[in-house]
N, C-alpha and C positions, 0 to 999 in steps of 0.2 A: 555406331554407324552400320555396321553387316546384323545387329541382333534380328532386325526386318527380314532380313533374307536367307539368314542361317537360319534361323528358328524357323523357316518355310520350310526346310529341308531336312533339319538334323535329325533324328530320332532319338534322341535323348532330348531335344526341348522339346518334343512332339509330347513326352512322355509327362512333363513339368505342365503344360498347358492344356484345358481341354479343349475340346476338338471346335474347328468354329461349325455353326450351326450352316444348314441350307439359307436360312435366311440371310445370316450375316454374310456367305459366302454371294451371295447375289447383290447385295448391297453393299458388297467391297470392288466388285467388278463392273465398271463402267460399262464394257461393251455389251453385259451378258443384263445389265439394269435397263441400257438404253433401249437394247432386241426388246424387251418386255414392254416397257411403257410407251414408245411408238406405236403403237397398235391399240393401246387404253383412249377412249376416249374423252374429249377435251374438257368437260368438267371434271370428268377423274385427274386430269394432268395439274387442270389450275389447284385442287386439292393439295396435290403429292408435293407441289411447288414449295408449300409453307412446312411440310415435314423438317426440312433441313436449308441450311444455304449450300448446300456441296446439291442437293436436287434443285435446288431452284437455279442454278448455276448450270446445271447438265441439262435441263428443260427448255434452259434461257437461252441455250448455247445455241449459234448460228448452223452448226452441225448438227445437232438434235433436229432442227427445226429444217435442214436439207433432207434429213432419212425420213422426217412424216413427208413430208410433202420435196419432193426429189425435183419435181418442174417447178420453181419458184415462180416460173414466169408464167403460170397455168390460170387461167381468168374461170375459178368455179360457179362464178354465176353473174346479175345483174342485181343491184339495188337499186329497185323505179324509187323516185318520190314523184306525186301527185305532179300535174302544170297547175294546175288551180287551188287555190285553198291550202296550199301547203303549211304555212303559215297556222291556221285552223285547226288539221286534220295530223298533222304531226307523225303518219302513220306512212310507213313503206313496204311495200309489193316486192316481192322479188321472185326471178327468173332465171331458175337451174341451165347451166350450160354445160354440164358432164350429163355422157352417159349414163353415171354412174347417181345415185342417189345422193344430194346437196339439199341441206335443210334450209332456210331462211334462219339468217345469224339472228337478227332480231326484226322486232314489229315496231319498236320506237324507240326514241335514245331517249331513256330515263337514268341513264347513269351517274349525271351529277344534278346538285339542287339550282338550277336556274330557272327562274318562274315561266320564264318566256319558251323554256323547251330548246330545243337543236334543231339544225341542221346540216344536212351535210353540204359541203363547196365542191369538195374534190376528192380523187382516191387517187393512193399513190402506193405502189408497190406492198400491198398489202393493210397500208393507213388509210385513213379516213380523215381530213380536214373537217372540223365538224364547227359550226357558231351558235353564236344564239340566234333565234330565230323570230329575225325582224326583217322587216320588208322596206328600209331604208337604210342605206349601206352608209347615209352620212351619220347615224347613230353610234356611240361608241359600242361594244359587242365584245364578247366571250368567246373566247376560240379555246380548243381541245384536240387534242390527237387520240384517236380510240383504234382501237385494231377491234375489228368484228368477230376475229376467229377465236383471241383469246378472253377477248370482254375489260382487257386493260384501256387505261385511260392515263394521259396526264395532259394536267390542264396551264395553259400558258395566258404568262403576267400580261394586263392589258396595255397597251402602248401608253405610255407616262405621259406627253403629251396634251394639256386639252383640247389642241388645235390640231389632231392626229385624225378627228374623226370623219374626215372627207378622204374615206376609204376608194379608190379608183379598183383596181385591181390585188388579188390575193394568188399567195402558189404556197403549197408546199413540196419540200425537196426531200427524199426520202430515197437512198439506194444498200439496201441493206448486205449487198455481194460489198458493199467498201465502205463502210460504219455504222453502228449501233444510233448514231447521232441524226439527227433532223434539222432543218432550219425549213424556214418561213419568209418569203418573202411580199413585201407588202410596199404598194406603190399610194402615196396618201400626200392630200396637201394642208396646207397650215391656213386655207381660206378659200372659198372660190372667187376672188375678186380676175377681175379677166388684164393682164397684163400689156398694155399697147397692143390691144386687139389680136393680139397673138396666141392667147389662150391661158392657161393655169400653171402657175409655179406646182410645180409634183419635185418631192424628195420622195428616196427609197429607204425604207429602214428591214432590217433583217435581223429576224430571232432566231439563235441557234442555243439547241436542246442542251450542245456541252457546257454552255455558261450561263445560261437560266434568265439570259437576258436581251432587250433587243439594244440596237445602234444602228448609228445613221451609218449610212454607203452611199459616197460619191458624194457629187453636189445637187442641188437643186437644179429642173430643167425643167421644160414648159411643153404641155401637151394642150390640143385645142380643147374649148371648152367641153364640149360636146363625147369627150373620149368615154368610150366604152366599158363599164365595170366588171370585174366575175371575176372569178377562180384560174387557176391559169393549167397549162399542161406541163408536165414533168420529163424530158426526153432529152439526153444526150449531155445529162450533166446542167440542163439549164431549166427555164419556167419558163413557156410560151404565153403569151396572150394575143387573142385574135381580138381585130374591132372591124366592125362593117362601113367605119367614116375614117380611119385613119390608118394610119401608119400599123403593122402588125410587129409586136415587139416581142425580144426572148431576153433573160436575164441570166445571164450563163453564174451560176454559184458561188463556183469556187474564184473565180477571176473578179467577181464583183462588178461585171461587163456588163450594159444595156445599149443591145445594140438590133435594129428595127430585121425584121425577120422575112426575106422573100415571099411570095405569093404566088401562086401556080395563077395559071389564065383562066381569067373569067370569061364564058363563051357570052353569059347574056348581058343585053347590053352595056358594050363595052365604052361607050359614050359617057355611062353614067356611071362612076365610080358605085353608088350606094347602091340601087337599085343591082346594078350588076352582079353585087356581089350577094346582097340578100337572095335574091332571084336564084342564086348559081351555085351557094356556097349550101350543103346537104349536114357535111359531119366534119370533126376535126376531133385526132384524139390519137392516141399512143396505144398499141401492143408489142408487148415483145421484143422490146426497144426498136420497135418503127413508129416514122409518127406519120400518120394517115389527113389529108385532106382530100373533101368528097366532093366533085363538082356536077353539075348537072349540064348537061351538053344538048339536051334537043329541046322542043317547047313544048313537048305534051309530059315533061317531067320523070321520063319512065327509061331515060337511057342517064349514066354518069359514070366518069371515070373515076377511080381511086390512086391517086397520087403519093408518094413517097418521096418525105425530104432526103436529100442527100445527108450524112455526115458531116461532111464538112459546109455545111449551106450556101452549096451551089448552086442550089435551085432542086427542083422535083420531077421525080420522072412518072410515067402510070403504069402503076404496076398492077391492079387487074380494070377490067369493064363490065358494066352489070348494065343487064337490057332485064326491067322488069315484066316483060312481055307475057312469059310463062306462068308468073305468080301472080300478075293479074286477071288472069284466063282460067285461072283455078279458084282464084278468090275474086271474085264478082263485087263483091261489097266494098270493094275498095275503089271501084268505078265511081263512083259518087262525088261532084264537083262541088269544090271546096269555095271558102269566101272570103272575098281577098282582105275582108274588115276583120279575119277569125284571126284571133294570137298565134293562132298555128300554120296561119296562110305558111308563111317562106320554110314549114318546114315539112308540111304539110302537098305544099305547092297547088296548082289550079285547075290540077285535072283528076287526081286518083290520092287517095287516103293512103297513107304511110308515113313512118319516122323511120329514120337509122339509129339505133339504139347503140350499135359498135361493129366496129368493123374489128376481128379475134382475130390473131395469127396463133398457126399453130406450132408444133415444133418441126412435123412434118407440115410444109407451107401446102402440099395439095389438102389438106384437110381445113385450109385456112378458111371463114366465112365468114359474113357478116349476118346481122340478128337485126331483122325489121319486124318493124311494130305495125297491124295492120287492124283494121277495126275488131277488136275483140280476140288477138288473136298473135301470137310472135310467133316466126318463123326465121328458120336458120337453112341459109344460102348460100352455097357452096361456091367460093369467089370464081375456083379453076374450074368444075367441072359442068358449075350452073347448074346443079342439081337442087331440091330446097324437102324439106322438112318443118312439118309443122313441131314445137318446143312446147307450148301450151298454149291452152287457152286462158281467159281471166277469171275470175270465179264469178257465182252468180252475182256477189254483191257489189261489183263494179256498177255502174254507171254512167253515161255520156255527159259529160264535162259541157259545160255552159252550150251544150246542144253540140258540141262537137263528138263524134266517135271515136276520137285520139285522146290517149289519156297522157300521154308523156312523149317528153322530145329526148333528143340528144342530150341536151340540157340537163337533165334529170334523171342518167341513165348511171350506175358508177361500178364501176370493176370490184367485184367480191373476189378477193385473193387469196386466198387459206396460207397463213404464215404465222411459227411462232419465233419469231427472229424479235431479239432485244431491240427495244427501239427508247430511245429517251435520253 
C-alpha cells in the first residue's frame, strides 16, 4: 500500500529504480497532460483519444472539455442550410460569430452510409439532431446525433413501429452541466384517420441514449388534423414546439409532462388567429438558457419586440426592441418589396428583405445581439446599444434562390457550439 508513495520519496528506492523520464513524468500527471493538450488542436486531440482509455477518459472528461472552451454556453458560429434544394444540394454555409477566427466544422454530413444523405432538425447544446434527408416526414427516417466540434456520431435504433411513421413533431434533449446522456422526443401517430372530427390520435414515445432504446410516454391524445410538424426547441429542461394553427406545446423531460405553452401577443391581426400570428411571429429560439420569441409590431415590418419566457411559464416579458430604421438606411437593398406568393413572404414580410437568423445572448448581456440576414449580406445588431456591424458577406458562388435574394430563414439557421463533453 505506501510502496507508491515511499518509493516517491525514499532515496534508497530512488537508488533500486531508474529515474522516470520527462515523458512519462508528463504522462503520469493529469494536470500538467491536460495544460498541454488543451491548447492542441482538435484533430490532434481525436488522435490522442485512441492512445489510451486513461486519455480518452481525460479528453472525454466534462472538465477537459470546460478548460478548452470555459463559456459552454458561447454560440461560435451559424450553420445555414439552403431554403431551397436542400434536399439536392446537401451542402452548408456557415457564419462565424467570434471575434476570433471560427472555421466551418464541415461542408456536408458524409459521416455515415445513408444513400439519401442528412440533415440537420436541430442543435442542441453543442449536438446536432441530424435525419435522413427526405422531404416527407410521414416516411420512416434515420436520425443521429453528431457533435461538429469533435466529428463523433452515434446513430439511433428506428422507432419499431410500422405505424410510427406519421412523424408530427421531433426535439432533442441534451444538457451536458447535468448528464453525458440524451433523449429524444418524438410526437407520432399510428394513422391519420381523423377522429370525430376532432383531429388525430398522436402518442409520445421517447429514446434515451442510457438504454439504447425507445418507449411509449403517457397516453394517447388528439391534436387537429392540420398540426404543425418540425424540430422542437430545447429550454428549461423541456422541448418546445410552436404551430401557427394550434395550440403551442412544451414537453418537459424529465416529468414526461405535455403540457400547451403560453404565447406573447400578436399585434397583427388579432381577429385571425393564423394570419396574425404568421404576419407577427419573426423568430423563436433559445440562448443562454433564454428562450426568445420575436414579434413584429408595426406594418411596414421594421419595428418588433424581443420577448423572454418566464421560468416558471408565466408568460413573457420584452426584454429588448429593435427599430430596423438605421440598417435600412445603410443597406438600401433590402428596400425591395417582397411577394406575398414568395415561401419567404412571413419571414421575409411585405416591405424590406430580411431574416433573423438568431437572436445571441451573451455573458455580458450589453454585448448581447442579434444576426440578420439581409440580401447578400449578415449583419450583427447590437440588441442594447443598437449599434450593427457587418459579419460577412456571401461568397461569389451564392445565388438568388427561386428569384428570391434571401437564401435562409430562421428555420435553417443552427447554433455551432464548440464542446468536447461525452455525450451518448
Amino acid at each position: 500500500m505506501g510502496f507508491g508513495v515511499a518509493s516517491r520519496f525514499s532515496t534508497t528506492s530512488c537508488s533500486k529504480f531508474p529515474a522516470m523520464s520527462s515523458s512519462e513524468a508528463v504522462a503520469s500527471n493529469d494536470d500538467l497532460l491536460t495544460e498541454i493538450l488543451v491548447h492542441l488542436p482538435i484533430k490532434s486531440l481525436m488522435k490522442f483519444k485512441c492512445i489510451s482509455k486513461h486519455w480518452q477518459s481525460l479528453i472525454s472528461s466534462p472538465g477537459f472539455s470546460r478548460r478548452r472552451y470555459p463559456d459552454y454556453h458561447l454560440v461560435s458560429g451559424l450553420i445555414l442550410r439552403p431554403t431551397y434544394d436542400c434536399v439536392v444540394k446537401k451542402e452548408y454555409d456557415f457564419v462565424p460569430l467570434k471575434y476570433t477566427s471560427t472555421t466551418a466544422p464541415f461542408r456536408s454530413l458524409t459521416f455515415v452510409n445513408i444513400p439519401s444523405g442528412l440533415i440537420i432538425l436541430q442543435s442542441c447544446n453543442g449536438l446536432l439532431l441530424c435525419a435522413s434527408s427526405i422531404s416527407d416526414w410521414n416516411i420512416p427516417c434515420d436520425y443521429c446525433i453528431y457533435n461538429p466540434t469533435s466529428h463523433e456520431f452515434v446513430t439511433v435504433p428506428p422507432l419499431g413501429d410500422e405505424n410510427s411513421r406519421f412523424i408530427r413533431r421531433i426535439g432533442l434533449a441534451y444538457d451536458p452541466a447535468k448528464s453525458s446522456h440524451f433523449k429524444i422526443v418524438c410526437i407520432r401517430s399510428d394513422s391519420l384517420e381523423v377522429i370525430q372530427n376532432a383531429g388525430i390520435s398522436y402518442q409520445i414515445e421517447v429514446y434515451s441514449s442510457q438504454t439504447g432504446s425507445w418507449r411509449l410516454s403517457g397516453v394517447p391524445f388528439v391534436l387537429p388534423y392540420n398540426s404543425q410538424y418540425g424540430a422542437g426547441v430545447f429550454w428549461n429542461g423541456a422541448i418546445h414546439w410552436i404551430s401557427h394553427c394550434h395550440a403551442c406545446l412544451c414537453f418537459k423531460v424529465d416529468e414526461e409532462q405535455l403540457q400547451e405553452m403560453p404565447m406573447p401577443p400578436l399585434t397583427r391581426d388579432p381577429a385571425d388567429r393564423i394570419a396574425g400570428f404568421m404576419r407577427s411571429f419573426v423568430y423563436f429560439g433559445e440562448s443562454r438558457e433564454h428562450l426568445h420569441f420575436v414579434v413584429n409590431v408595426d406594418n411596414h415590418s421594421k419595428k418588433f419586440d424581443v420577448y423572454e419566457m418566464q421560468r416558471d411559464y408565466s408568460g413573457y416579458f420584452v426584454k429588448y426592441r429593435v427599430d430596423l430604421d438605421v440598417i435600412i438606411a445603410a443597406f438600401p437593398e433590402m428596400d425591395v418589396p417582397s411577394d406575398e406568393d414568395d415561401f419567404l413572404f412571413f419571414y421575409a414580410f411585405d416591405c424590406y428583405k430580411y431574416s433573423i437568423l438568431g437572436i445571441i445572448r451573451e455573458a455580458n448581456d450589453e454585448e448581447s445581439y442579434m444576426v440578420l440576414h439581409i440580401p447578400g449580406k449578415v449583419i450583427r445588431y447590437k440588441l442594447n446599444d443598437k449599434t450593427f456591424t457587418k459579419i460577412c458577406d456571401f461568397h461569389p458562388g451564392h445565388e438568388d434562390v427561386e428569384g428570391s435574394q434571401l437564401e435562409f430563414t430562421r428555420l435553417h439557421a443552427y447554433h455551432y457550439m464548440e464542446t468536447l463533453a461525452r455525450f451518448g
